[in-house]
C-alpha positions as a Markdown table, in Angstrom:
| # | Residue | x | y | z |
|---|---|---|---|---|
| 1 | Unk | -8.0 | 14.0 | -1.9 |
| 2 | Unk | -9.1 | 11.2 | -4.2 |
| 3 | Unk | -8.7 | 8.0 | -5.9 |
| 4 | Unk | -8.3 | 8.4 | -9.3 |
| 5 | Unk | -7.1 | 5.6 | -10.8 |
| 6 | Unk | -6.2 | 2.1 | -9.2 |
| 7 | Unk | -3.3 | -0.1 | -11.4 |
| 8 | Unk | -2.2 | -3.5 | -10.1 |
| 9 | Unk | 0.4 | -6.1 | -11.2 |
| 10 | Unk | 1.8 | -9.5 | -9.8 |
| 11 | Unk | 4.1 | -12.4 | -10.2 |
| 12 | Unk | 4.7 | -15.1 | -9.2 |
| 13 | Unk | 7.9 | -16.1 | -11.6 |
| 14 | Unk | 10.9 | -16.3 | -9.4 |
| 15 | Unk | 14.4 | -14.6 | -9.7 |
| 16 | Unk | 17.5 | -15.2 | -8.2 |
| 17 | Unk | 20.4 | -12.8 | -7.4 |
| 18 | Unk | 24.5 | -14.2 | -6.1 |
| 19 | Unk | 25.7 | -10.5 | -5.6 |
| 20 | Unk | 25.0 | -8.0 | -3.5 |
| 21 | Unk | 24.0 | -5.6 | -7.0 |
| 22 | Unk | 20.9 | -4.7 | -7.0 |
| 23 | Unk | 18.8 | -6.7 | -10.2 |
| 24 | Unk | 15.0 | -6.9 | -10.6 |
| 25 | Unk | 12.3 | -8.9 | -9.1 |
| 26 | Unk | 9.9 | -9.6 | -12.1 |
| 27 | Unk | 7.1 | -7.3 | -10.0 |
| 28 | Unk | 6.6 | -4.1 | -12.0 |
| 29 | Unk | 3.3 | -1.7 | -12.7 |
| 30 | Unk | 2.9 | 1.5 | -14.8 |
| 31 | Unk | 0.4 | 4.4 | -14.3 |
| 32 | Unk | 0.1 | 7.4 | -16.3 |
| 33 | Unk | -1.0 | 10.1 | -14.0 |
| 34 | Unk | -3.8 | 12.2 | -15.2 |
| 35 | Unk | -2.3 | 15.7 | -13.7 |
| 36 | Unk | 1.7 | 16.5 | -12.6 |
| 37 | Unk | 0.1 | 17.5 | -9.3 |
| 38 | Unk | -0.9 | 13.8 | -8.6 |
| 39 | Unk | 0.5 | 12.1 | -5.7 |
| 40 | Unk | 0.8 | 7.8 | -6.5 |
| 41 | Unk | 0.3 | 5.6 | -4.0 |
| 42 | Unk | 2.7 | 2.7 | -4.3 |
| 43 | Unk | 1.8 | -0.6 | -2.0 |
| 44 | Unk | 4.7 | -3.3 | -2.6 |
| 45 | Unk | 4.2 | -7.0 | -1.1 |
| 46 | Unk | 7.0 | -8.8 | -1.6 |
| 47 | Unk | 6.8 | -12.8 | -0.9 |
| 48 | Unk | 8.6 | -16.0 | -1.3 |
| 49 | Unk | 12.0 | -13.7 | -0.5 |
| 50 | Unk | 14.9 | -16.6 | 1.0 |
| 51 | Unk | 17.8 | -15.3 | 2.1 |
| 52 | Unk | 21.5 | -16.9 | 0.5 |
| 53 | Unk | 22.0 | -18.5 | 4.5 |
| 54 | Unk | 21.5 | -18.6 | 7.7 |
| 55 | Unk | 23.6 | -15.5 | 8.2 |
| 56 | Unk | 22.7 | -13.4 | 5.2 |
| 57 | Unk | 19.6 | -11.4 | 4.0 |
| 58 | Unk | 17.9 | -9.6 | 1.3 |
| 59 | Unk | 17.7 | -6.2 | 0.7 |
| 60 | Unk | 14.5 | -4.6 | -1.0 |
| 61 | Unk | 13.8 | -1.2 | -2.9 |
| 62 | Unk | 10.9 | 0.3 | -4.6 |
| 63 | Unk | 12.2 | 2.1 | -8.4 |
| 64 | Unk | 10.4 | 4.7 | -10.0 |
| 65 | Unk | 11.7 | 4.5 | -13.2 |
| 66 | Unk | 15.7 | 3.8 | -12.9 |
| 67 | Unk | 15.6 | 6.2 | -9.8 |
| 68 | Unk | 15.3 | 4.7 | -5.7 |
| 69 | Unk | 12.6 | 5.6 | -4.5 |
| 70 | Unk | 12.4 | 3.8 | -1.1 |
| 71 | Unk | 14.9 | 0.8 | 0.4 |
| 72 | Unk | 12.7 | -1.0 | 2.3 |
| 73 | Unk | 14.2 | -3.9 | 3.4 |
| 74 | Unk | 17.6 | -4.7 | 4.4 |
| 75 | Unk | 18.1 | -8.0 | 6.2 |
| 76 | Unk | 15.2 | -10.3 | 5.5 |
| 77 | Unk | 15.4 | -13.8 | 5.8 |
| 78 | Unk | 18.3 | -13.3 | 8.8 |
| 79 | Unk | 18.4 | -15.5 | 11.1 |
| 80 | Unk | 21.3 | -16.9 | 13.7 |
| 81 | Unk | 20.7 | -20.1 | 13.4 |
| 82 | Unk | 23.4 | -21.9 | 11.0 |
| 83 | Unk | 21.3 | -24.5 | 9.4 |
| 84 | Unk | 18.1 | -22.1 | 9.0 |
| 85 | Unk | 16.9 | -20.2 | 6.3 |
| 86 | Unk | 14.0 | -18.2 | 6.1 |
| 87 | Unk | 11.1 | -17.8 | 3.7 |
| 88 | Unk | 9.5 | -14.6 | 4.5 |
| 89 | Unk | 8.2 | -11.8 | 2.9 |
| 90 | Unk | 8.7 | -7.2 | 2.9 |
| 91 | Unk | 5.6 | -5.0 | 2.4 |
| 92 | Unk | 6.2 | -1.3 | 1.5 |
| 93 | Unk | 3.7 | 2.1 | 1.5 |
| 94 | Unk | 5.1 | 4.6 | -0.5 |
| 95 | Unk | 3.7 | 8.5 | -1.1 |
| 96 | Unk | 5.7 | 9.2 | -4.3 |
| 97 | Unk | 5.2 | 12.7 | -6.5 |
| 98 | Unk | 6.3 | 11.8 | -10.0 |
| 99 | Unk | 5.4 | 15.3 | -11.2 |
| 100 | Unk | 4.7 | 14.0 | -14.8 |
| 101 | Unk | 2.0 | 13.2 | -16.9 |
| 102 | Unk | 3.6 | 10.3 | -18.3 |
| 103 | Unk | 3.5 | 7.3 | -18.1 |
| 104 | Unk | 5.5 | 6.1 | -14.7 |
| 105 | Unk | 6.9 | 2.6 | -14.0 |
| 106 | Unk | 7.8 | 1.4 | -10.6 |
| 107 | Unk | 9.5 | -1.7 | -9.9 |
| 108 | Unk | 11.2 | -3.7 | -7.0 |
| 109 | Unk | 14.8 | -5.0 | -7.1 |
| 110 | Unk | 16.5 | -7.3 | -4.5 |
| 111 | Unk | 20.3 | -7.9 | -3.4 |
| 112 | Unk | 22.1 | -9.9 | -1.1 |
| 113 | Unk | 22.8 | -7.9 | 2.3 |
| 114 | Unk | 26.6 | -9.0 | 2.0 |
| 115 | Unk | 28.6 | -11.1 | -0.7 |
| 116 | Unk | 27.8 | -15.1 | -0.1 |
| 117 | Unk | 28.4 | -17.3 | -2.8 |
| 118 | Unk | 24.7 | -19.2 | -2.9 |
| 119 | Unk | 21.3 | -17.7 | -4.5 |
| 120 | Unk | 19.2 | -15.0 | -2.5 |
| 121 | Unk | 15.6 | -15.5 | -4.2 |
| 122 | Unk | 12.2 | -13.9 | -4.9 |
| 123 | Unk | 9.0 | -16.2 | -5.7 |
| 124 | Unk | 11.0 | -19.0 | -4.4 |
| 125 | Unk | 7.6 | -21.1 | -5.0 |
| 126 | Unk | 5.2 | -20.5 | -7.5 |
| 127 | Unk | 2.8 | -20.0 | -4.6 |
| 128 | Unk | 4.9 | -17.2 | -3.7 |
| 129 | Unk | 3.0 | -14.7 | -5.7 |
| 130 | Unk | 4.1 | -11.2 | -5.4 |
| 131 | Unk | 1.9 | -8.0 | -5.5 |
| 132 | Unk | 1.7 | -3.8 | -6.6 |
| 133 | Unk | -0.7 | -1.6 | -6.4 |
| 134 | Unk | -0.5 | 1.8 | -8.0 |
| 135 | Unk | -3.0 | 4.9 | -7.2 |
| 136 | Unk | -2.9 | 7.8 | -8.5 |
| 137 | Unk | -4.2 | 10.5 | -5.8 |
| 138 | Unk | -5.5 | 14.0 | -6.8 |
| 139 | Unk | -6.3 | 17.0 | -5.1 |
């Protein structure tokens, strides 16, 4: 196997979510794969991810397209404490096979883990930059 092509993308604009529906983190990257046999690589880090309070969290997935691809997440920022909330971060390795020439988008998204009435956020400080890292992989 090889690296054929590497693709990256960031942000570090924040987003903010009240519901436990899934909506989009502002961290997207398309590759158009050079064969339908290629394998892509996806390598998600997620930062500056608060959870809504001290007894909630955030959920993660990884999209290909409008389809999930992985959840990879589903209670950060938990903690027990009742006056603490959490600024952490979720990382996430993914193997997909797109089968497609085309070109392929792949996204995160982010939910609350249960209904709570205040924010869950993404790049909750600009210094909370948030990274993907595409490669395509051939035979």
């Amino acid at each position: 196997n090889k690296v054929i092509q590497v693709v990256f993308g960031s942000t570090a604009t924040s987003a903010s979510n009240t519901t436990t529906t899934y909506a989009d983190t502002n961290l997207t990257a398309s590759i158009t794969p050079t064969s339908a046999s290629s394998q892509i690589l996806c390598l998600v880090s997620q930062n500056g991810v608060l959870g809504t309070t001290a007894s909630n969290g955030v959920k993660l997935r990884l999209l290909r397209g409008a389809t999930s691809i992985s959840d990879f997440a589903g209670s950060l920022g938990y903690s027990q404490a009742s006056s603490t909330r959490n600024d952490t971060g979720g990382s996430c390795s993914f193997l997909d096979s797109p089968a497609t020439t085309s070109a392929t988008t792949y996204k995160t998204q982010f939910a609350q883990r249960t209904a709570d009435a205040t924010a869950c956020q993404v790049q909750v400080v600009s210094e909370s930059k948030s990274t993907i890292t595409l490669m395509e992989i051939g035979a």
